[in-house]
Each structure stands twice: as C-alpha cells, then as structure tokens.
C-alpha positions, 0 to 999 in steps of 0.5 A, spaced: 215 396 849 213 389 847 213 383 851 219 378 850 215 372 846 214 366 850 215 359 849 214 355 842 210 349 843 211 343 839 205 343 837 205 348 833 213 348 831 210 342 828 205 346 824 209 351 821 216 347 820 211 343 816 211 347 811 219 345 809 218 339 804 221 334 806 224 327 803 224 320 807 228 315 809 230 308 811 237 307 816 239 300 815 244 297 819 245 288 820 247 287 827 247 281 831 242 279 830 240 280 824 237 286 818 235 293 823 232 299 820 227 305 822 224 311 818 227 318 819 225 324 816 230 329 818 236 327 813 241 332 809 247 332 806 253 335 811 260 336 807 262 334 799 269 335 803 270 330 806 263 327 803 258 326 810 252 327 812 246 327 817 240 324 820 237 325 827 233 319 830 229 320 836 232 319 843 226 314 844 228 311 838 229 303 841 233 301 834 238 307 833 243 305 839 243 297 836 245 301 829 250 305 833 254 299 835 255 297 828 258 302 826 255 302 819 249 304 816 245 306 809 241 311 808 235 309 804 232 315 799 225 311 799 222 312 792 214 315 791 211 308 791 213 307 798 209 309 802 208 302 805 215 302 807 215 308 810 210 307 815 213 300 816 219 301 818 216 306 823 213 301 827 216 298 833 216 291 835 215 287 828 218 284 823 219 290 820 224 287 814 218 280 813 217 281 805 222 286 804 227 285 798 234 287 800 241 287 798 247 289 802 251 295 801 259 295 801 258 295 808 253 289 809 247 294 810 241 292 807 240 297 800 232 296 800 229 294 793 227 301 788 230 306 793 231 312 789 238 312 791 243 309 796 247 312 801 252 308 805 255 310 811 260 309 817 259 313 824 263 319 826 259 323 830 254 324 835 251 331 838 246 333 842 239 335 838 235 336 843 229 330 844 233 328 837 240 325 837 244 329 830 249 323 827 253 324 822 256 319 818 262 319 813 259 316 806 263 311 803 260 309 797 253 311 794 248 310 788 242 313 785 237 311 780 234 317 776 229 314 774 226 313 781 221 320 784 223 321 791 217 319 796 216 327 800 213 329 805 209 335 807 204 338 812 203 332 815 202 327 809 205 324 803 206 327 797 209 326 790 213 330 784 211 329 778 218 330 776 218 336 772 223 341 771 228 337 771 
C-alpha cells in the first residue's frame, strides 16, 4: 500500500500547469479617477447561453476591487507584438495607460489600440478561487480583427503562432 501523495507545492504547479498555452489579456475599466486596467493571463469563455465569461485577478491585485466598483470591464485579447503591453499593464504604481492608444467600448471602457479581439463586459459574479478571486462577466458586446495573431504564453515566456492551420 502506497502512502497518500503529499502536498502540491506552487512552485511546482507552476511548472507542470506551465505546459497548458495560454493567451494573455488586458481588463479595462474607467473609474473615477480615470482609465485602470491590469494583465491577466487566466481567461476563458464560460457560457454561449447566456454569453459569459471568466477571468481570475490575484487576491493581491490592488487594481481589480477599483474595476469591480464600475461594474463594467473589457477584456483586451493582446495580439503577438504586445509584449510591451502586457508587462506594462503588470506593473503596480505607474502610469500604466502613458502612451497607450484606446477607444471606449460601449460600456466607456477602454478598448487598447490592435487588440486581437475585444470583449466587453458587466460584472455578475465572484467565487472564491483560492489565492485568485473567479469573476464572471455577462458579454455585452464584442469584436475581433482576424488578421491580429494572438499574443500566448508558455512555460514561463512569450510565444507566438505563425497562424497556420487556420
């Protein structure tokens, strides 16, 4: 008989789960004071019926519980060449829209400038996700430019697709 496996440490969670590709995105809102976004890498369609979708900001996150006072968000599919504004809008304490182009969504948050796609969103849920907090949002309007590669992340790093197979 085999002894129970013990516990799972994040350093190495990290590692293996490090292995699943994913893309990356910026969260917008327009508060009081002004545009606020932050990068997250944990997104996901949720629902066609009703349309939603998911996204989990760290409990540390400083930005986050100003977006959740809005109520509204976009979500900002980078494309493959922002790389820049990825690590940019994971800073804490700048500026993080000096220089950056935008539009508002129907809901006045801001759609960043060559975004693969644009997901804008109202808040309707929370959950407890550990160290992270689950949100889900209701998908109010959307859109996509198809000729815009996506930018992905794997084992710790950038990556990009050449795009075939399409």
């Amino acid at each position: 008989m085999s002894a129970p496996p013990g516990p799972v440490s994040p350093a190495v969670m990290r590692d293996v789960l490090g292995h699943f590709v994913s893309g990356i995105v910026v969260i917008t809102a327009v508060g009081p004071d002004g545009p606020l976004g932050f990068t997250c890498q944990s997104f996901s369609s949720l629902s066609l019926e009703p349309p939603l979708v998911s996204f989990a900001p760290s409990r540390t996150s400083t930005t986050w519980p100003r977006i959740r006072e809005v109520g509204a968000f976009c979500v900002n599919v980078l494309a493959a060449d922002h790389q820049e504004l990825s690590s940019g809008f994971a800073r804490s304490g700048v500026d993080k829209f000096a220089g950056v182009s935008w539009r508002p969504a129907p809901s006045g948050a801001p759609v960043l400038d060559g975004v693969s796609a644009w997901i804008d969103c109202a808040l309707r849920d929370e959950f407890d996700g550990g160290d992270h907090t689950i949100v889900v949002g209701q998908v109010q309007d959307l859109g996509a430019d198809a000729a815009r590669l996506p930018l992905l992340f794997y084992r710790g790093r950038y990556a990009v697709t050449s795009g075939e197979g399409r």
